[in-house]
VEXKOL-872330 format. One record per residue: residue in three letters; x, y, z of N, C-alpha, C, O in turn. Coordinates in steps of 0.02 Angstrom, whole numbers, plus 50000, padded with zeros to 5 digits. Layout:
<recs>
ALAXYZXYZXYZXYZ ...
</recs>
This chain:
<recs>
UNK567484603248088567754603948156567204606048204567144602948257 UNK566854610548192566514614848224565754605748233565284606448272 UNK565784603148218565104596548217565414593348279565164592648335 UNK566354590748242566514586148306566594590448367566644586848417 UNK566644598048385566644600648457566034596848464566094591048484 UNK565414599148451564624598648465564334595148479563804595848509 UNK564794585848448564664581848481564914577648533564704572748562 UNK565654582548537565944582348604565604586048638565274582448676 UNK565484591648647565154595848703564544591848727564444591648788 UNK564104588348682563624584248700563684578948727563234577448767 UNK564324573148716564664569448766564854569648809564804565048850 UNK565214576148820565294576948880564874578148941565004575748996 UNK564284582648926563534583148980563324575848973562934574649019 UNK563404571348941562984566748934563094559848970562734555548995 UNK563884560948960564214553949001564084553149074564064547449095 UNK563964559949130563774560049176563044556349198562964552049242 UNK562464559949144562024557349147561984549849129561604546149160 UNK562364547449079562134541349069562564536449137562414530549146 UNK562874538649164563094535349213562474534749270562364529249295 UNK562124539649286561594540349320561024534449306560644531949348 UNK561094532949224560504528249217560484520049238560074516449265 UNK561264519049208561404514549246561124508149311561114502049318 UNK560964513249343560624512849400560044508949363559934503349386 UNK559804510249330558924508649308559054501649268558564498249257 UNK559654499649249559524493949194559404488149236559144483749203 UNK559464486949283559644482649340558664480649379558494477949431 UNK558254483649322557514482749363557124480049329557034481149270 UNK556804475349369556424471549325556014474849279555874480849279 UNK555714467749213555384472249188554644474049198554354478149163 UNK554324470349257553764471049306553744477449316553194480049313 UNK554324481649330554194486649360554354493449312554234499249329 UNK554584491749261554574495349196553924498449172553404495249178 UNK553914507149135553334508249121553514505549046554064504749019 UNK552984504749028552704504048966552724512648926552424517848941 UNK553304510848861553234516048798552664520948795552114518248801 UNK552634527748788552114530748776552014532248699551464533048672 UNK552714532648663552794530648591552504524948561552584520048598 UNK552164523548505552174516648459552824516848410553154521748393 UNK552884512048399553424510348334553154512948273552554514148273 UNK553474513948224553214514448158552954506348140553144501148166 UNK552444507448083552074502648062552284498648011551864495047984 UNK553084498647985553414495547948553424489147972552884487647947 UNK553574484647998553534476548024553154477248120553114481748162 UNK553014472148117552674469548181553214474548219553804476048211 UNK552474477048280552804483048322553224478548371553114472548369 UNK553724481148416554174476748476553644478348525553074480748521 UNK554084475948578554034475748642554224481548659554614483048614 UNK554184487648708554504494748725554334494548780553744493648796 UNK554944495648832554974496648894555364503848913555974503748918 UNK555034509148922555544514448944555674512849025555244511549067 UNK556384513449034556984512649087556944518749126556884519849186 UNK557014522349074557094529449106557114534549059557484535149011 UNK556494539649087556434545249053556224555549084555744558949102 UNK556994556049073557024562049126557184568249089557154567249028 UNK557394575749109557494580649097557874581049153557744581649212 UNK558584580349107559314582949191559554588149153559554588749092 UNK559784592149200559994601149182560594599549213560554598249273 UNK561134599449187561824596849217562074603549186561774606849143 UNK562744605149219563044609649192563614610449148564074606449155 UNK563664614549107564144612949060564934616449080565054619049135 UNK565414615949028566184619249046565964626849103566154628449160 UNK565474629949049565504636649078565144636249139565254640949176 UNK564914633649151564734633449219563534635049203563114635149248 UNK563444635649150562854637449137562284630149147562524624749130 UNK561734630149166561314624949142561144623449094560884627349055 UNK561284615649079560904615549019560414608948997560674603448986 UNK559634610348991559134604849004559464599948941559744601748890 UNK559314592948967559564588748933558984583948948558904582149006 UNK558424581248883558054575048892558424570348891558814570648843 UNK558504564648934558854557848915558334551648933558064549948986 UNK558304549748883557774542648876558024537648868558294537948813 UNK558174530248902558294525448897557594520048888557134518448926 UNK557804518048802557154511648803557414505348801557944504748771 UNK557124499648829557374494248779556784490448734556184491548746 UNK557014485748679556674485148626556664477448614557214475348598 UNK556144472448618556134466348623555794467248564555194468648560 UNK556444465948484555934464048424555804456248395556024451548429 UNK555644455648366555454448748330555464450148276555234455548257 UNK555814444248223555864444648172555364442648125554954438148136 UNK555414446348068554934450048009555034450447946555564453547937 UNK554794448947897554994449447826555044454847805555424455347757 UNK554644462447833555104466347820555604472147899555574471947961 UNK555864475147864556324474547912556004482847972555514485647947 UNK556134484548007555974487548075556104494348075556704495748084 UNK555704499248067555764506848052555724508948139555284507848181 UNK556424512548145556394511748224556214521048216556484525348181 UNK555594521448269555344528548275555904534348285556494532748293 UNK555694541348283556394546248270556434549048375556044551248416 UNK556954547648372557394547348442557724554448444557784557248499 UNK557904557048398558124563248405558944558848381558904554048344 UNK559564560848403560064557348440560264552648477560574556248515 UNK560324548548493560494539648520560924533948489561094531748434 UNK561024532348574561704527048565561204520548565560724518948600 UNK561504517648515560984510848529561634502348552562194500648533 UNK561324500748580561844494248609561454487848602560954487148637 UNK561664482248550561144475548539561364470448613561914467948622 UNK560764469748659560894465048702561004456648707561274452648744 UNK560684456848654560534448748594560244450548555559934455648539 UNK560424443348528560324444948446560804445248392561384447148403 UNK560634443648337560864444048278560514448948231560074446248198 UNK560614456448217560384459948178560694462948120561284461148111 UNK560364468548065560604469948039560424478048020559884478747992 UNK560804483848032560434488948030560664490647975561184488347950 UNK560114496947940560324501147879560074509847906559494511747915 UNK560664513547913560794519847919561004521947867561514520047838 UNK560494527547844560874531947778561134527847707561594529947671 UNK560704521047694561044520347642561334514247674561054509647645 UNK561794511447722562304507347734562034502747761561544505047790 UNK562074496547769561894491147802562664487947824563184486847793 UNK562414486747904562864485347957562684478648007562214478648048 UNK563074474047997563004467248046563094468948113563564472548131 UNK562644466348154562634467648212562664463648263562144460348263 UNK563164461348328563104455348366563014458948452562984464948462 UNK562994454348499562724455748550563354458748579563904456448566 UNK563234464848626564054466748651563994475748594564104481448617 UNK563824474348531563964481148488563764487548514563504487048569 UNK563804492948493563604500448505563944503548446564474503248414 UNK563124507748449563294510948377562884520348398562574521848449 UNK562994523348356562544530448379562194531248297562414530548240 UNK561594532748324561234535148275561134544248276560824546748322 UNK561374547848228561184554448238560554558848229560074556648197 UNK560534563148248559874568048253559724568448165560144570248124 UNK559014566248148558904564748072559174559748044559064559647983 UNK559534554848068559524549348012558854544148051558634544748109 UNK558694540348009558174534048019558754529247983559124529047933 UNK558494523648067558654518048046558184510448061557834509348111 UNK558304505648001557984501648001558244494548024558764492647997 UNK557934490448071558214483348073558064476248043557554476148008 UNK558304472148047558244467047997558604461548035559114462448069 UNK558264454948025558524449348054558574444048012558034443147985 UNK559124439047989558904433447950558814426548006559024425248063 UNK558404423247957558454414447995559144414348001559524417747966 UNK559344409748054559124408148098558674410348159558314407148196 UNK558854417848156558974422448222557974423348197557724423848141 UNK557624423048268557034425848278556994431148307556574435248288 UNK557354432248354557104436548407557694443548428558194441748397 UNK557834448548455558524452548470558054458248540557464460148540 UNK558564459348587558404464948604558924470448621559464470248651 UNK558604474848591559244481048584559094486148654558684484948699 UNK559524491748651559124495748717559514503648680560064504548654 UNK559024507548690559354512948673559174519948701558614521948717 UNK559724523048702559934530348771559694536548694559914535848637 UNK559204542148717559264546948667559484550948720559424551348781 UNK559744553848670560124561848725559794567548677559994567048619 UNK559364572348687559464578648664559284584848714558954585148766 UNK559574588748684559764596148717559374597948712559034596148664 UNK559074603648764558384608348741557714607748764557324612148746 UNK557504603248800556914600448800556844601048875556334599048904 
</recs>
């Protein structure tokens, strides 16, 4: 009980902000900075465009501040024989924009189509994977963590 408050309490500061980002998906990618992260070196690195990357101190029930990093990337990968060790995000919602993928969190492997959203939690790694037909996918993904 006490996990699902925590990651309600974290939804809830968070939905505000991610409404805020919003704003940013809508820009070219001319005007996008370029990742200060690399990918892990498991298959050919992507493409990384950070959208947006801020420190919002929104306030919570009690009325207290509380710093919140929120990073929006998106991820232009190409497909690879082996499959895509996506770097550690902390916490993040990930959403496939195209594409045909296939992720493995914790053990599970999950089909993935354009339209999906999934959350990856603080400590798991996850990996992607594409079969022929599909070459190409781009995903985009929001980390939220507290503290920073």
């Amino acid at each position: 009980m006490q996990k699902v408050r925590r990651s309600f309490g974290l939804w809830a500061l968070a939905l505000p902000c991610v409404a805020m980002i919003v704003v940013y998906t809508t820009m070219p990618l001319a005007q996008q900075k370029p990742a200060t992260g690399t990918a892990a070196v498991s298959a050919e690195a992507p493409e990384v465009a950070t959208r947006f990357s801020e420190v919002l101190r929104p306030k919570n029930a009690k009325g207290t501040v509380v710093a919140l990093k929120v990073e929006m990337k998106q991820w232009r990968l190409s497909r690879s024989d082996q499959a895509f060790a996506m770097p550690d995000q902390g916490f993040y919602l990930a959403h496939l924009i195209s594409g045909e993928i296939t992720t493995e969190i914790d053990g599970k492997s999950v089909a993935h189509h354009p339209g999906d959203f999934w959350v990856v939690e603080k400590g798991q790694r996850m990996a992607i994977s594409m079969q022929l037909p599909h070459e190409s996918a781009v995903l985009q993904t929001v980390a939220l963590n507290p503290g920073h």
